[in-house]
C-alpha positions as CSV (number, residue, x, y, z in Angstrom):
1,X,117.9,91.8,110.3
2,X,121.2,92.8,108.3
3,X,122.3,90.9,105.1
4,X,125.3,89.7,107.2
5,X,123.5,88.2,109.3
6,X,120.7,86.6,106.7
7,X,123.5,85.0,104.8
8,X,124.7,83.1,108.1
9,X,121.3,81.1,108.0
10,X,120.5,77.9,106.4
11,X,118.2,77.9,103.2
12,X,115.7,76.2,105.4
13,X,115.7,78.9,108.2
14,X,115.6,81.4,105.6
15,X,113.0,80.4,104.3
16,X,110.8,79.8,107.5
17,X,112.0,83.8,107.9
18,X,110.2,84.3,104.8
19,X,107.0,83.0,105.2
20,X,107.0,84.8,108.9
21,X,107.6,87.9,107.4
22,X,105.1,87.4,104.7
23,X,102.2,86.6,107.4
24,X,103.4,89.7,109.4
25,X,103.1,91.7,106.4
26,X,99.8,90.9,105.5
27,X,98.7,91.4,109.1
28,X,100.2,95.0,108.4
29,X,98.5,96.1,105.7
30,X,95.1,94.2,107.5
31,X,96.0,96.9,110.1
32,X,96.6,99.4,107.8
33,X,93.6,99.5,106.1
34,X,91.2,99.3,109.0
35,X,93.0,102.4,110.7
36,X,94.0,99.9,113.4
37,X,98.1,100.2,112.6
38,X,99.8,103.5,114.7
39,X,103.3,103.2,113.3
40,X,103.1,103.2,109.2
41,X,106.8,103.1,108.9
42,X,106.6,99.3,110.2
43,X,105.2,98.5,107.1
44,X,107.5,100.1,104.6
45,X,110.7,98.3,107.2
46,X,108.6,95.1,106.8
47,X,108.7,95.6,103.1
48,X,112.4,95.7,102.8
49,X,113.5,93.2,105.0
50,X,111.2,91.1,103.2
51,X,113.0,92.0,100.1
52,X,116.4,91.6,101.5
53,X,115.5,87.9,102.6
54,X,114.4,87.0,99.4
55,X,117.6,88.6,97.7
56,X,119.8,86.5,99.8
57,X,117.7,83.6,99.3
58,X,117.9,84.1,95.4
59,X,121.9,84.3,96.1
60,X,121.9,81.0,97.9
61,X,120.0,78.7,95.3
62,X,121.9,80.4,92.3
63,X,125.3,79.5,94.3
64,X,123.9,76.1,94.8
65,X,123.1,75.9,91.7
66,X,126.5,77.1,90.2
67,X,128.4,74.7,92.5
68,X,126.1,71.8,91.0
69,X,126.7,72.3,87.7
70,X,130.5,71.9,88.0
């Protein structure tokens, strides 16, 4: 998913994103390491988006918090 797109979400759907994506990556490297998992480049794309949602999300609660303390 883009960063355009992640920052149309709501903090709540965001978060539900990234507790998907965590599951998904832990099912990955589960894969992984039992030989089970054909495409390895899933997991390094997992990785990032992961990382990109939890950017975004670190965006939104210090905007929230910035528009609080005014």
């Amino acid at each position: 998913m883009k960063v355009k797109e992640l920052r149309e979400l709501t903090l709540e759907d965001l978060k539900s994103r990234i507790s998907e994506t965590r599951k998904e990556l832990v099912d990955l490297r589960f894969q992984h390491a039992m030989r089970k998992l054909e495409n390895t480049a899933k997991l390094k794309s997992t990785r990032r988006s992961l990382s990109r949602m939890l950017t975004v999300e670190a965006e939104m609660l210090d905007q929230a918090k910035e528009e609080s303390s005014k």
